[in-house]
N, C-alpha and C positions, 0 to 999 in steps of 0.2 A: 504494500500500500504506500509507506512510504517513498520508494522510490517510483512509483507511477505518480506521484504528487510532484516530487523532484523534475519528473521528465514532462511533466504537464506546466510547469512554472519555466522551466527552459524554453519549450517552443512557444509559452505567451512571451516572453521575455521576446525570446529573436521575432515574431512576429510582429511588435512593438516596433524591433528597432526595423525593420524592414518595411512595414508603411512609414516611419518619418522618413525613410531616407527616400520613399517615392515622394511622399509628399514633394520633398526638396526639389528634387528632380521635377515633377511637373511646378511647382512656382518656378521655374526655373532657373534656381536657386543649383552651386554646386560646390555647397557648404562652405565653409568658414573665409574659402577666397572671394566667393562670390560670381555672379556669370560677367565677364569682359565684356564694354561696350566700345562702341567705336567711338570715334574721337576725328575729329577734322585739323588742322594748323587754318586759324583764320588769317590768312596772309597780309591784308590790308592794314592787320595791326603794328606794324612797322612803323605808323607813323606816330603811335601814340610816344611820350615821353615822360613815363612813372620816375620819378625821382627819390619816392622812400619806397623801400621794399613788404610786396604783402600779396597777398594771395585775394581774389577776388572773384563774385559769383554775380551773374546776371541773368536774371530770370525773363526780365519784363525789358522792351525795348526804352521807355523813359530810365530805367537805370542806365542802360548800355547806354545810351545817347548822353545823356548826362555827364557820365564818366570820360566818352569819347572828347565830347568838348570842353572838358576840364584838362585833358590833358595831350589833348593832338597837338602833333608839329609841324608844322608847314614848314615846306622846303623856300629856302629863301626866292623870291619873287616871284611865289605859286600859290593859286587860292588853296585856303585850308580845306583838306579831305573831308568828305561828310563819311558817317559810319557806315562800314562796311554793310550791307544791308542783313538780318536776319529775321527769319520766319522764328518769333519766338512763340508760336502757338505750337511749333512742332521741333523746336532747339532752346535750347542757353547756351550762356554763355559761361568758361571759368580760365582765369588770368592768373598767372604766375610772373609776379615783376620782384626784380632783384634791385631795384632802386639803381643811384649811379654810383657804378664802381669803373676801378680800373679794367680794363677789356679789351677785345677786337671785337665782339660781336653783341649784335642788337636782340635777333631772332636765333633763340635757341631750342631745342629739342630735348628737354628734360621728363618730359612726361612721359614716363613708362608705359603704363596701362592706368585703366581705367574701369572700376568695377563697381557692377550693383550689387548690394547686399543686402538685405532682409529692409535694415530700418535707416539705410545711409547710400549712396554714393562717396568713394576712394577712390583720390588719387594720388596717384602713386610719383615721386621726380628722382631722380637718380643727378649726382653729380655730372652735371657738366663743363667743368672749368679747365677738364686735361686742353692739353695742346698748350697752342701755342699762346706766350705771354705780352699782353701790349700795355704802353705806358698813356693809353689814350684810354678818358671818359666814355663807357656807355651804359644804357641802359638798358640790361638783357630783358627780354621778358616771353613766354609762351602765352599765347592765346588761343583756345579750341573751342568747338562746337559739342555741343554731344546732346543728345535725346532728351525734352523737356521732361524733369520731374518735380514731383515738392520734398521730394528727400533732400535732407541734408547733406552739404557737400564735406567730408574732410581729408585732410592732408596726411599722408605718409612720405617719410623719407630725405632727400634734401630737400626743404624748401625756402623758399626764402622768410626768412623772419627779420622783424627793425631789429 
């Protein structure tokens, strides 16, 4: 008796764990990393020019726009860029600005991946500063598109902090 009790509390037990881990699998969920989303490089943002370092998220086109014209740079004797244009009914926006440091480069490639996760959106940036070293001002920064949500966005890895 006992151990038909034993082997009755065994297959509840893996039957447990084997619907949560379908569950997982259809939310499409694939546990603790989370499922990768794609991610875009908004090229346009080249002209912007962040000056203190910080990470930012844009949901709704008045924030993007706002931001855009707080801190766009117009090339000398060129009208100033309007923003880049985004469908934010179907995108946001999320900005990794490294403030101005010593540099070669403006547009950098630090974002690894990008993942949903049950109750967040993660991303992920990896050092970028190998190579080569310049004694000239800039100010790095990524900016991508990815899939509109209301999950929160947070940061792993290098990022920029003041």
């Amino acid at each position: 008796m006992r151990i038909a009790m034993y082997h009755a509390k065994c297959a509840a037990l893996l039957l447990c764990m084997l619907l949560l881990t379908s569950c997982d699998l259809l939310s499409g969920q694939t546990g603790e990393k989370g499922e990768a989303l794609d991610f875009e490089n908004v090229e346009e943002a080249r002209y912007l020019n962040v000056q203190d370092a910080q990470t930012a998220v844009f949901r709704t086109e008045a924030e993007w726009d706002a931001f855009w014209n707080a801190h766009v740079d117009a090339q000398e004797g060129a009208d100033t860029p309007p923003p880049p244009q985004i469908n934010f009914d179907e995108h946001m926006v999320i900005g990794l600005f490294w403030g101005t440091i010593s540099g070669c480069r403006g547009d950098v490639d630090a974002i690894q991946d990008v993942r949903s996760r049950r109750s967040e959106i993660v991303v992920r940036a990896e050092d970028w500063t190998s190579g080569a070293t310049c004694m000239a001002l800039a100010q790095p920064r990524q900016v991508v598109k990815i899939t509109q949500t209301d999950r929160p966005v947070t940061f792993s890895g290098e990022i920029p902090t003041n």
